[in-house]
N, C-alpha and C positions, 0 to 999 in steps of 0.2 A: 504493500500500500504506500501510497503518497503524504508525505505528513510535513506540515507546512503549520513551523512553531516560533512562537512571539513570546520573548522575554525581555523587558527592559531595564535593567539593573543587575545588579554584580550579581544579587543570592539568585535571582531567576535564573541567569546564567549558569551557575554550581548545579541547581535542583533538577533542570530543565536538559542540562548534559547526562545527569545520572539517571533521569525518566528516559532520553533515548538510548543509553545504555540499555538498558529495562526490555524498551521497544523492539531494538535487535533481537536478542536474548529469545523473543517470542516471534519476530516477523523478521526472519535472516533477508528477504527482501526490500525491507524499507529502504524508503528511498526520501531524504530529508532536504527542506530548504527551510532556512530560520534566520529571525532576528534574534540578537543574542550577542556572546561574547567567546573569549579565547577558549574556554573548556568545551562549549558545545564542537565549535571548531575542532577540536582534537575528535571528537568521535562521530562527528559526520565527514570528515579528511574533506572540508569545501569552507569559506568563508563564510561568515554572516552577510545576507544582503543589505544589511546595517548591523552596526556597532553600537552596541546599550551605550557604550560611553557618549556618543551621539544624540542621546536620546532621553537623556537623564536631566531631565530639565526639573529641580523642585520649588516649592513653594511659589505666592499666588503672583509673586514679583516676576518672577525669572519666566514663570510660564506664559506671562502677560507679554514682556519683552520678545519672546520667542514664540509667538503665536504662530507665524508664517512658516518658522519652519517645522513648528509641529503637523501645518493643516496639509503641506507639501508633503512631509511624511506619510501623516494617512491617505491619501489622493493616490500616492506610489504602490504604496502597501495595497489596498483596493485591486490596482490596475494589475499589480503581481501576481495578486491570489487568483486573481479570474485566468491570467497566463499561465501558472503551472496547474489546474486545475489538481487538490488535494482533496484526498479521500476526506480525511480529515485535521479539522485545526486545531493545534494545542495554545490555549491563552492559559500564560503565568503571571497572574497578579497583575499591575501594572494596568488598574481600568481603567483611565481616562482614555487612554489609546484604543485598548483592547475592546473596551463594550462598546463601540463605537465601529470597529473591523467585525466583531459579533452581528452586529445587526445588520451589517453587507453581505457574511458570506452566509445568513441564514436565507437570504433574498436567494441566493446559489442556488442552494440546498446544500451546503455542505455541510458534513457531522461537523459542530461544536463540541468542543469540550472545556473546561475551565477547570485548571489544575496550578490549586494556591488559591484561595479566594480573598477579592482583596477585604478589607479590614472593615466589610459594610456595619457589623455591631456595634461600631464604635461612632461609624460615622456615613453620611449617604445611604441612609437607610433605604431610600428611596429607590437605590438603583437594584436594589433587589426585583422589582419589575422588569427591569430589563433580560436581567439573568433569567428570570419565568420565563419571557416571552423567547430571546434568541440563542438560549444555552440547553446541550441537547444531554450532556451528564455535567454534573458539576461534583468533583472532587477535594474536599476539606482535607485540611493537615490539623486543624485543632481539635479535641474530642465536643467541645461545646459549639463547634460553629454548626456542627450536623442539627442539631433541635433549634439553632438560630432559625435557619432553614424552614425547617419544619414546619414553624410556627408561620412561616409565609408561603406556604404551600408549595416547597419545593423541595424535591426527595436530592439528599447529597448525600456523598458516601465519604464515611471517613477513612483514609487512605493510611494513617500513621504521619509520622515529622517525618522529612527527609532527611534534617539533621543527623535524625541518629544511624540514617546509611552513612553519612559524611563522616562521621567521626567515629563510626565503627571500625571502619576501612583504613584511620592513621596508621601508620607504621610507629612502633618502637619508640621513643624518643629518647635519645643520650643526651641527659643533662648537659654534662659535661663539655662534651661538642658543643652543642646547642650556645654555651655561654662563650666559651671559644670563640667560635665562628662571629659574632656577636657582639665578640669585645667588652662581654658586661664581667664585673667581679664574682667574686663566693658568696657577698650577702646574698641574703633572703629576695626574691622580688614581688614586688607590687604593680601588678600589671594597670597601667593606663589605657580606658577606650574609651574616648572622646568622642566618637560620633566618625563621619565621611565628610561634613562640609564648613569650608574653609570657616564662617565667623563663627558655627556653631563649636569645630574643634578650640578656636581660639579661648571663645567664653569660661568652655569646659577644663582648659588645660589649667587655664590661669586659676580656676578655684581648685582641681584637685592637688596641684604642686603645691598649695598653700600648705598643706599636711605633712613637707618632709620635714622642716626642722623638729616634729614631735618623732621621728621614725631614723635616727640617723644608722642602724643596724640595718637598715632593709636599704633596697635600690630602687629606683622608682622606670620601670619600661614603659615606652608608647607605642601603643602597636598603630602605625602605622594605614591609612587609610589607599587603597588603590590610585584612588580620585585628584589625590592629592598630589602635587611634586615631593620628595623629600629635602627639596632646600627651606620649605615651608614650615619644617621643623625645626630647623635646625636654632633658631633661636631660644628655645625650650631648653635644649640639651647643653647640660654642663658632668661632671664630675660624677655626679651622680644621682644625671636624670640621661636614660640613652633609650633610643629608637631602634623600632624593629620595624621592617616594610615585607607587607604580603605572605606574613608568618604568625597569625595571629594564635591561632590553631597550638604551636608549637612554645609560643611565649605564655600563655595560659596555663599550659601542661605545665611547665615549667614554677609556676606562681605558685606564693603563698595565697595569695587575696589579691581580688580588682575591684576597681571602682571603674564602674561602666555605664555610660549612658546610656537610656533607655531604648530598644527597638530589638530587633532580634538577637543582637550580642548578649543580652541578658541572658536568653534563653541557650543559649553558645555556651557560657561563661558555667552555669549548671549543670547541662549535660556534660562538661568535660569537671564536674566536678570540683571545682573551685569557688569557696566562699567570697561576694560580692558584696557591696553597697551600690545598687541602682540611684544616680543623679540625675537631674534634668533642670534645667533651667532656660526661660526664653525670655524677653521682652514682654515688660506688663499686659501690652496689650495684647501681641498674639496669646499671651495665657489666658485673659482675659476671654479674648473672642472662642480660645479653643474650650474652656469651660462650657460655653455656651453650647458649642458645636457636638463636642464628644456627648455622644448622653451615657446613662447608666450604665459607665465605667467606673467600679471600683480602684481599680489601678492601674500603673503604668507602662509596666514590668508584664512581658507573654507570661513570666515563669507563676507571677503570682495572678495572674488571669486565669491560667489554665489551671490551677492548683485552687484557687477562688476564697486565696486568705495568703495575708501577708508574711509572705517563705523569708524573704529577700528583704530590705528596708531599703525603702523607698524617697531618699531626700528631694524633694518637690522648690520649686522655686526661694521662698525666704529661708524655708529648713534646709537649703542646700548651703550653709557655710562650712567653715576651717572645724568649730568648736564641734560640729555635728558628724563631721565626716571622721575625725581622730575618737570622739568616744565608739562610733560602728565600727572603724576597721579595729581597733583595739580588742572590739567584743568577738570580733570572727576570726581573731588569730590562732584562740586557743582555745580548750575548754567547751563550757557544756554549750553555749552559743554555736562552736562550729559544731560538736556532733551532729546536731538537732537541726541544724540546715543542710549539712552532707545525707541526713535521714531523709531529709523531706525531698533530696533530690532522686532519690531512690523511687518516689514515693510518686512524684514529677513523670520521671521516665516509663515508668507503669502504666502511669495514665495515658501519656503519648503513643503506647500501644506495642513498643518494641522495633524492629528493624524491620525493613522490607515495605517502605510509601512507595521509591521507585514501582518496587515489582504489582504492588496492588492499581498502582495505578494504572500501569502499563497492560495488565490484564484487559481491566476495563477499557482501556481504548483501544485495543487490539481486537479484543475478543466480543466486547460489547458488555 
């Protein structure tokens, strides 16, 4: 079969490589054309006919600016789909684009599928209509998005995290090397994730680095953003604060404790087992208006979403200072604090259902 897949950002990229992995596995004839990034490329051996990096436009400023070249995008994307004629289409997350190519190629007749769904609980509740109306399976990675669903009369299958294919699959990791290669010392480290974009990393670095002079035994790591140049860091980095690029995975394994901002890194940072402090902080006003916007969210954090009680601590906008982040990381170094959150990640992974989203999903698109 023909299978013609849209991913617009890094993790759809990762997830979206490992589902056609999956897809092979089950249809040695597939035959793939996709939007996406460097991993799908390795397992289709063909280019993306765009580059996520291209395509990565966020918030309401940047996409305002760039409106012309989003609408050229989808116009392209359109005229594409109808030239390589696809059995079927995979959309990963990524809906402003995608439910908008959804309701073209259902005008087709092509099989839809929607694998990732984006974050409609939280927010656009509305466009769940859409999904009714031009999505022909829709495939969940959260255990709770399935009765989200539900509740708006639309049957979804929940498929597992793909995460925990992804980090099933690491090899080994040798401290030792690892710090080597690296150039970091024998302290303890405290891994930094600050976010992917430029002012939001900046905001974030400058309050978590406020915490080393309480921490002078540990080392303070940045893991490094794709998106970013690494000369963009370098201002941060002294004696003992050093950067790691595209090794996120591997600086984490390696950590005592991170302090990570909120989005899927959260949910990253627990499945590999590592005690956290979740930050976030934005501009009064977008907090303000996102208050508004987000409804009946408890929290910020996938891990304590999906868990549906506070695992992780959550420091939110004013509770995000020096004095609040030195008494948490302090609580999660040692002691019954970290048992009881290394428990609850156990506890986390359970519920995400175990290994094999790829292959579930790939079933269902394969096979029906």
């Amino acid at each position: 079969m023909k299978y013609y897949i849209i991913a617009g950002e890094a993790s759809g990229d990762l997830h979206a490589s490992n589902l056609m992995k999956s897809i092979l596995k089950k249809d040695s004839n597939a035959e793939f054309r996709f939007w996406g990034g460097d991993l799908m490329q390795k397992v289709a051996g063909i280019s993306p006919v765009k580059h996520y990096k291209d395509l990565a436009f966020m918030g309401f400023l940047e996409v305002a600016k760039n409106l012309n070249t989003i609408l050229k995008n989808i116009k392209f994307c359109k005229e594409d789909i109808q030239k390589y004629k696809p059995d079927v289409l995979v959309l990963v997350d990524y809906p402003g684009f995608n439910l908008r190519i959804a309701e073209f190629a259902k005008s087709l007749g092509i099989k839809i599928v929607y694998y990732i769904s984006p974050q409609l609980w939280a927010w656009k509740e509305g466009r769940v209509e859409k999904i009714k109306k031009f999505v022909d399976e829709m495939l969940v990675i959260l255990p709770f998005e399935k009765d989200f669903y539900k509740k708006h009369q639309v049957e979804a299958h929940f498929v597992g995290h793909p995460l925990l294919d992804a980090i099933s699959d690491l090899p080994t990791l040798d401290l030792q090397k690892f710090k080597s290669e690296n150039n970091l010392n024998e302290k303890e480290i405290i891994a930094l994730l600050p976010g992917s974009r430029e002012q939001e990393v900046e905001k974030m670095l400058q309050i978590m680095l406020s915490v080393r002079p309480y921490f002078p035994k540990h080392q303070f790591v940045i893991a490094g953003a794709p998106s970013l140049p690494k000369s963009f860091y370098q201002k941060f980095v002294d004696e003992n604060v050093h950067f790691v690029s595209n090794k996120t995975y591997d600086l984490l394994r390696s950590s005592k404790a991170a302090l990570v901002t909120s989005g899927t890194a959260t949910l990253e940072t627990a499945l590999l087992n590592i005690p956290e402090v979740v930050c976030y902080r934005s501009s009064k006003i977008s907090y303000e208006i996102g208050k508004r916007v987000v409804k009946n969210i408890k929290y910020i954090s996938l891990v304590n979403l999906i868990m549906d009680e506070e695992i992780v601590t959550e420091l939110i906008q004013n509770e995000l200072n020096t004095n609040n982040l030195v008494k948490e990381l302090t609580k999660i170094f040692e002691g019954e604090n970290r048992t009881k959150m290394l428990k609850n990640y156990e506890a986390l992974r359970e519920k995400l259902g175990g290994k094999g989203a790829s292959d579930h999903a790939a079933e269902i698109i394969v096979n029906g």
